[in-house]
N, C-alpha and C positions, 0 to 999 in steps of 0.2 A: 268255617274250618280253614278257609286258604287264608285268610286275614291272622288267624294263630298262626299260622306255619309262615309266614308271608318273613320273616327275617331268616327263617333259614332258606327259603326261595331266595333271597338276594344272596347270601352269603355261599349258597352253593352255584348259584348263577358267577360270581363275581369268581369265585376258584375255579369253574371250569376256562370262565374267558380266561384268567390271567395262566393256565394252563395249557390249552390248545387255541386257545380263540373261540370266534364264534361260529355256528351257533350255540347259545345252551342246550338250547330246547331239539328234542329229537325228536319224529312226527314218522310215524307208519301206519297204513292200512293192518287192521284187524278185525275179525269175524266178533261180531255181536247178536243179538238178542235175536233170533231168529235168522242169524245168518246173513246178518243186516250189515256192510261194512261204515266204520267207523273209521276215525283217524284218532291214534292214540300220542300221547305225550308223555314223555321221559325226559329226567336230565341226559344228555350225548355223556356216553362214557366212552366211548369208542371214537379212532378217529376217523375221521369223515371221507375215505376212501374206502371203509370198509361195506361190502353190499348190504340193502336196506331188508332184500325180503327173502332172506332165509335167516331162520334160528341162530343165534352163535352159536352155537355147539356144534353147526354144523357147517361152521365156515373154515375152512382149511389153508395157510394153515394158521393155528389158534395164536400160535403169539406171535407176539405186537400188537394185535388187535386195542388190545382195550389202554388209554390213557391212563398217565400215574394219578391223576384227582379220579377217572373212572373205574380203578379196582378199589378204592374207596368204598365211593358211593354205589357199587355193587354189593360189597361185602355188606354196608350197612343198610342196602336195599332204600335207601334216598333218592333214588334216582325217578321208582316210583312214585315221589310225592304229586308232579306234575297229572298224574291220572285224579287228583283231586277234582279236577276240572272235568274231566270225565266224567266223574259222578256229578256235578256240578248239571252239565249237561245233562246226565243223563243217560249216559252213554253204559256207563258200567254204575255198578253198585260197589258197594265195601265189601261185599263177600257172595262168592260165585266161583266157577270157576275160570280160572287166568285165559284171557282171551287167545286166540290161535291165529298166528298168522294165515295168510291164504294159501300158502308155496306147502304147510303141516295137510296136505290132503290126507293122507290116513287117520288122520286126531279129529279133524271135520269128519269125516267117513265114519268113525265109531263113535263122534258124538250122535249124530244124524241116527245111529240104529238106536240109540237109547235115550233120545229124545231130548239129548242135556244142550243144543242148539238152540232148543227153546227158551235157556237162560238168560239173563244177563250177564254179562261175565266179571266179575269180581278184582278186586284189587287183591284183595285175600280169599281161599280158601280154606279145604282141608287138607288136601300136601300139602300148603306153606307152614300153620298148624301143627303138622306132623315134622316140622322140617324138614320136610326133602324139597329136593329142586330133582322133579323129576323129570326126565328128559324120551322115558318107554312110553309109547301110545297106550299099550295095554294098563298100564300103573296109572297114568295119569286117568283115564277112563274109566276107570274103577275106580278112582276119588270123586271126581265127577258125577257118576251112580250112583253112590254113596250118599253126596250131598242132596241128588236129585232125590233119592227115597227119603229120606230122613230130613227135609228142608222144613224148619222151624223157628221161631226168631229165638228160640233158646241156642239153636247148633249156630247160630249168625252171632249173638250173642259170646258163647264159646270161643268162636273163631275169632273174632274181635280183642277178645281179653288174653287170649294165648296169642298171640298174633307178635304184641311186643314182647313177651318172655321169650322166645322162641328168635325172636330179632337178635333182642340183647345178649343171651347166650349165643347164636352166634358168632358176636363180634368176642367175647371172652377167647383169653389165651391157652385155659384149660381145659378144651373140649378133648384132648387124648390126640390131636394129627400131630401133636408136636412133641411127642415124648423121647425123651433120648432115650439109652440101654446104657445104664452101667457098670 
């Protein structure tokens, strides 16, 4: 799989340097497969003063944070390709649920009661699936569960096949946030 995707690895390698510089590659601890820490990979969309181990959502304040080639490769979720190596390793699967930094203690905390730590955690889910980029411990916990009771290679399957529809309308101009009134 990294050998197919292996020209838009260079091609988005080559736009971030000629963008911000180096490095491309972005690299943080995250909670794995029994609470096992891993080091995760992502193209850098952000630039490299901004802190490693809290959530963006929860870095203050929000803009400037993210680079003009990294609101990009956010939007089109490219950024994650790098986690192919992940899976590669071993580390993560293609579908699970999204790993958790260390700093998300309450997301750990109500993994832990419902046993979904015991995962491996995915490149994809079922909030991504769903589209949301969910950011509530409760909402994301409750996909998690979800996954966790109903885990089958048909819902992995699922996840997989809606995974790029769901990408691709994303990046579409007619999702409704841009509607004028006239």
């Amino acid at each position: 799989m990294i050998v197919l995707f292996s020209p838009i690895f260079l091609l988005v390698g080559v736009l971030i340097a000629c963008d911000t510089g180096f490095p491309v590659v972005f690299t943080q601890t995250r909670i794995g497969k029994d609470k096992s820490p891993f080091t995760i990979y992502k193209f850098r969309t952000m630039y490299a003063t901004v802190p490693s181990d809290v959530p963006t959502y929860q870095v203050k304040p929000r803009k400037g944070l993210v680079t003009p080639v990294g609101k990009w490769l956010r939007k089109s979720k490219l950024d994650e390709l790098p986690q192919l190596w992940n899976i590669l390793k071993g580390d993560m699967s293609l579908v699970g649920p999204r790993p958790a930094l260390w700093s998300e203690t309450a997301l750990i905390d109500a993994r832990d009661r419902y046993g979904v730590n015991r995962l491996k955690p995915g490149l994809t889910g079922l909030a991504q699936v769903k589209g949301l980029q969910v950011h509530k411990v409760k909402s994301k916990v409750e996909w998690d569960r979800q996954y966790l009771s109903e885990a089958s290679l048909s819902l992995d399957l699922y996840c997989l096949l809606i995974t790029p529809l769901v990408l691709i309308s994303s990046l579409l101009p007619f999702r409704g946030r841009n509607k004028r009134k006239r």
